[in-house]
Rosetta silent file (secondary structure, phi, psi, omega in degrees, C-alpha in Angstrom):
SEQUENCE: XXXXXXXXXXXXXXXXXXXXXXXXXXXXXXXXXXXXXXXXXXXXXXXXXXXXXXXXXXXXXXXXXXXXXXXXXXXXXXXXXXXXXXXXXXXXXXXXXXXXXXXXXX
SCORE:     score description
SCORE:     0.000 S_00000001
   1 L     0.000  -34.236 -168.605   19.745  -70.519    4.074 S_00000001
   2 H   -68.017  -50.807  175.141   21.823  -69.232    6.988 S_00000001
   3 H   -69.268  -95.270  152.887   23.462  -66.972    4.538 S_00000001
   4 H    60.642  -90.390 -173.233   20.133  -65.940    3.255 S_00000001
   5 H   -46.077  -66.341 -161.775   19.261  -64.795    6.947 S_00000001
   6 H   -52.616  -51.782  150.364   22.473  -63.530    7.224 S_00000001
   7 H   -21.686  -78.378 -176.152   21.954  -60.997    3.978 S_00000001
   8 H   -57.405  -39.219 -141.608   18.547  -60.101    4.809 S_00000001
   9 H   -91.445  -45.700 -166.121   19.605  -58.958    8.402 S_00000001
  10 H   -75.664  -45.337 -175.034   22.516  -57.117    7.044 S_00000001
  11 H   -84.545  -12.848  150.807   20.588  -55.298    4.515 S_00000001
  12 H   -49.381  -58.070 -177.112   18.053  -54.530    7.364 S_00000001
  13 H   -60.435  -29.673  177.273   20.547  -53.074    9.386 S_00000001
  14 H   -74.429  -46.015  153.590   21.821  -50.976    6.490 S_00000001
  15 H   -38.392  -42.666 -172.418   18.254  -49.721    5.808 S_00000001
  16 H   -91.990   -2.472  165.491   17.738  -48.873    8.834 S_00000001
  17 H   -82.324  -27.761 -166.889   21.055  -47.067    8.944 S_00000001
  18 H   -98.645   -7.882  176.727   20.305  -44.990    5.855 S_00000001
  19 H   -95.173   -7.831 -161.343   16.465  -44.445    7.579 S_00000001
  20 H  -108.468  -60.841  174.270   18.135  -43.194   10.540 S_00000001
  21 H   -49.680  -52.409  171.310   20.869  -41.156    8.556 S_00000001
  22 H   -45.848  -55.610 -165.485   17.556  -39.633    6.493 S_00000001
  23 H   -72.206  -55.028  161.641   15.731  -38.900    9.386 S_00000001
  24 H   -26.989  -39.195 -164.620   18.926  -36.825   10.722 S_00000001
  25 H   -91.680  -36.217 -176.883   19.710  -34.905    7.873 S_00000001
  26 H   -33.194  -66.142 -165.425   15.628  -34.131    7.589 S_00000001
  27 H   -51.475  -82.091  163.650   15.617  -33.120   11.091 S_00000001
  28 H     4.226  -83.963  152.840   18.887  -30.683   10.240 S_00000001
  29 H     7.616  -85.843  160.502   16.856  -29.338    7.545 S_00000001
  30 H   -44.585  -93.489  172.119   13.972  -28.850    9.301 S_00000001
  31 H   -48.319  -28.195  157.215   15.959  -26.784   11.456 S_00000001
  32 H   -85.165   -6.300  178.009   17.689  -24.965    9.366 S_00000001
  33 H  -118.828   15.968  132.039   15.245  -23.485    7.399 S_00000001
  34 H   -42.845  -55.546 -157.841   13.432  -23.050   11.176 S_00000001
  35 H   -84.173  -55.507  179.178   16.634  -20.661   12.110 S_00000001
  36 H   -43.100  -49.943 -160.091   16.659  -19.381    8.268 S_00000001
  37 H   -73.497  -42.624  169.607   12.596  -18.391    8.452 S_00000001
  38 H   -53.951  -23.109  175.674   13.571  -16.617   11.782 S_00000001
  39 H   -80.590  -53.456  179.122   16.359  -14.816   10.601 S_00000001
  40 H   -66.494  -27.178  169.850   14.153  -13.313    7.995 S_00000001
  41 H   -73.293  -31.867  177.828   11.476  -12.498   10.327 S_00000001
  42 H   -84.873   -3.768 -178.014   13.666  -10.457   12.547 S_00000001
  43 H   -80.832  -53.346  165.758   15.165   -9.017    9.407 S_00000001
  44 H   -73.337  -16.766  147.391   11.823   -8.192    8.517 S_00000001
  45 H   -36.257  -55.321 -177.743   10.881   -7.158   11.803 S_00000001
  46 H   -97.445   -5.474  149.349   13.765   -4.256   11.430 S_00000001
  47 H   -61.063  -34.549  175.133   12.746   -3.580    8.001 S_00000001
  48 H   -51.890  -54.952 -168.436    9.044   -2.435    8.978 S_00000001
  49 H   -66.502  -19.197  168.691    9.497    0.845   10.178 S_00000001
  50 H   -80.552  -10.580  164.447   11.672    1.952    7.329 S_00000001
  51 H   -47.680  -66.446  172.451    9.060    0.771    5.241 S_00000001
  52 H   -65.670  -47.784  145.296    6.272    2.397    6.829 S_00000001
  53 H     0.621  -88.444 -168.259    8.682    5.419    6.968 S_00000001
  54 H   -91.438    7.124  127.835    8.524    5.540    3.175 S_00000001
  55 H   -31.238  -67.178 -176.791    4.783    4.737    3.198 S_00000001
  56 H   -49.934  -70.877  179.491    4.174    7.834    5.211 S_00000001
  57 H   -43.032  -37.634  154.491    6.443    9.758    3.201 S_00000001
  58 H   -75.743   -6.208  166.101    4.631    8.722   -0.028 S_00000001
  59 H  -102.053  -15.486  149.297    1.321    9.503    1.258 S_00000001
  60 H  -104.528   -6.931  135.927    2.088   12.580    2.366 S_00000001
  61 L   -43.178  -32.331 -176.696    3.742   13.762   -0.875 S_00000001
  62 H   -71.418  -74.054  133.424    0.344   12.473   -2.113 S_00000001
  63 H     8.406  -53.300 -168.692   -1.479   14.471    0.156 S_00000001
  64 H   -94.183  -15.102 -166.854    0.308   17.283   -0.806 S_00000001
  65 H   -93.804  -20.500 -145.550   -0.791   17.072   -4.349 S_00000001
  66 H  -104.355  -27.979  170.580   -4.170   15.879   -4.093 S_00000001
  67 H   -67.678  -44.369 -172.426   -4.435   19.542   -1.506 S_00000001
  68 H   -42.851  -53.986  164.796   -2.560   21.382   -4.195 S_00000001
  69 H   -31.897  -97.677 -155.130   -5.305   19.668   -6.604 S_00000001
  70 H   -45.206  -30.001 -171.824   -8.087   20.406   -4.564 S_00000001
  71 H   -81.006  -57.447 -166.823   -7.222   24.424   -3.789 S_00000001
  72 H   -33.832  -40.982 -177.208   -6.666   25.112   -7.880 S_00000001
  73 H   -69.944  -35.501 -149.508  -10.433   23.907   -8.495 S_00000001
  74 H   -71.920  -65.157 -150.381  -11.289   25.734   -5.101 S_00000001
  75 H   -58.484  -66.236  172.647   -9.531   29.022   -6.687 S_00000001
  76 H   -42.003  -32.007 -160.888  -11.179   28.369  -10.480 S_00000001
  77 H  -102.254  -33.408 -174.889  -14.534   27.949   -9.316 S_00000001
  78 H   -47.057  -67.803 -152.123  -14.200   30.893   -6.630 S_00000001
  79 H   -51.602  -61.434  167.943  -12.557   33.248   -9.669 S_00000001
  80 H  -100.867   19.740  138.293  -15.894   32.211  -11.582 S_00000001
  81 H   -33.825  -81.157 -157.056  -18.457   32.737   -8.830 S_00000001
  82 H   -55.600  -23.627 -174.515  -16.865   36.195   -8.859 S_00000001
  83 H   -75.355  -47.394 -166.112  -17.067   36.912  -12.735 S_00000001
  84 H   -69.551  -39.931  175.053  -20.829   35.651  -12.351 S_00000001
  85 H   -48.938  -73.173  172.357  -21.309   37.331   -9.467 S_00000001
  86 H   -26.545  -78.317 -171.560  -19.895   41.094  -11.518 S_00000001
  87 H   -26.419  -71.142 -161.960  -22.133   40.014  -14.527 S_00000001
  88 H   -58.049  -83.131 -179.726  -25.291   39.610  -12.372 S_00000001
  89 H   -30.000  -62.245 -160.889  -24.338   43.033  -10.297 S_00000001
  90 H   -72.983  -50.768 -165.868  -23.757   44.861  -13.409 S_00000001
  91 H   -53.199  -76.656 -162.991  -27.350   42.975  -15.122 S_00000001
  92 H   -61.974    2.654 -172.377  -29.211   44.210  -12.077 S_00000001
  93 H  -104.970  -58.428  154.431  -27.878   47.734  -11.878 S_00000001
  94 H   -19.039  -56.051  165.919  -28.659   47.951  -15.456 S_00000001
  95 H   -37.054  -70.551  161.814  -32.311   46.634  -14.554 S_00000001
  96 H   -23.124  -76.374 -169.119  -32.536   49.468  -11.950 S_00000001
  97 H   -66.292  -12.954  170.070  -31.825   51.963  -13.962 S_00000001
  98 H   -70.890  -74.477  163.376  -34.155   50.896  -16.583 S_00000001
  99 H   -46.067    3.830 -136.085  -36.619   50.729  -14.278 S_00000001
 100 H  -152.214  -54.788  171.986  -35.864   53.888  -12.188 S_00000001
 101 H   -86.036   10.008  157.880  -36.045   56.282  -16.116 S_00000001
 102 H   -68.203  -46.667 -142.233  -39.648   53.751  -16.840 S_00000001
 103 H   -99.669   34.135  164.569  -40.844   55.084  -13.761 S_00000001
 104 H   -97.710  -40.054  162.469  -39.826   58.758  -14.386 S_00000001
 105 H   -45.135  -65.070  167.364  -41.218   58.724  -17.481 S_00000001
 106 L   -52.300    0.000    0.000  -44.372   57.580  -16.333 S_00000001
């Protein structure tokens, strides 16, 4: 029985050495992947601004395209304003003068 006791006690202490050991390397762990998640946050920290950098840069290349865009339509719709614009001036001059030999006639 003594040996028994003696067993159980033994294999208690050894549990509790390998619960102890366990807890250590957690806690290690734990900290290292503490130090690791920090290291990437300052990594990523000095990564933002080139980031936003080439944010910027793509939205103003973007920018530049979507103005580029925007004046060609500007220019197309101006160019046929102005044709319509002729047409009409030329319609109405015509008009005049039709009207200007009716009332000569008359």
């Amino acid at each position: 029985m003594e040996d028994l006791i003696s067993r159980l006690l033994t294999t208690e202490l050894e549990a509790e050495a390998l619960v102890a050991d366990a807890k250590l390397k957690y806690d290690e762990l734990v900290q290292r992947a503490q130090e690791e998640a920090r290291a990437a946050e300052v990594a990523l920290d000095l990564h933002v601004p080139e980031l936003r950098s080439q944010r910027v840069d793509q939205e103003a290349a973007r920018a530049v395209l979507v103005i580029a865009e925007l004046k060609q339509r500007y220019d197309e719709l101006h160019r046929e304003q102005h044709a319509r614009a002729e047409q009409r001036a030329g319609e109405a001059l015509e008009l005049a003068m039709a009207i200007l030999l009716d009332a000569e006639r008359a």
